[in-house]
Phi, psi and omega in degrees: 000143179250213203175111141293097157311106201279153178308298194264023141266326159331307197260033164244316195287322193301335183304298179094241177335310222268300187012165174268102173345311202262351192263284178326309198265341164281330187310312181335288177282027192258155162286155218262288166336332200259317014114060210236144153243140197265145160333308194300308190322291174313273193346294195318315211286292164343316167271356187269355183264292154004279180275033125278204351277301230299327185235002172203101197298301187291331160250041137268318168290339163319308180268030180264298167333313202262320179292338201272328185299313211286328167301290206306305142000281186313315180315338179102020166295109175286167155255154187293007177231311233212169210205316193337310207295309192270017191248082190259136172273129178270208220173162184190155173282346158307254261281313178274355152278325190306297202293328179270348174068000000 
């Protein structure tokens, strides 16, 4: 079985320590095969670092940082935990009428 990582389990695992417990220990245990990330997902992330940009300059460049690893990653880079970041999924318009219907 695989597992899309939704925008907001990304950003619950960036916490790292402060994470939500039961988030943490399942990514810990999923298999790297297992693992898929989406575009929209970057996108999603992209525009959400944008609006912190509009009112807090400096943790939009943070997460400017944490995003580009998270590209560089998507890019086919392993990460030091986790294989999801190089296993990326693209979008097309078939696949957002399947999902939206």
């Amino acid at each position: 079985m695989g597992y899309l990582i939704d925008t907001n389990i990304l950003s619950e695992i960036r916490k790292r320590d402060r994470a939500n417990y039961g988030v943490r220990e399942w990514f810990a245990q999923a298999n790297d095969e297992d693992l898929f990330l989406s575009v929209l997902t970057l996108g999603e992330i992209r525009r959400g670092i944008e609006g912190i940009r509009r009112r807090d300059a400096a943790s939009a460049a943070h997460l400017d940082q944490w995003f580009a690893t998270v590209q560089a990653r998507a890019g086919g880079a392993r990460p030091a935990h986790h294989a999801c970041y190089s296993r990326l999924l693209g979008a097309n318009s078939a696949i957002m009428v399947e999902q939206i219907g």
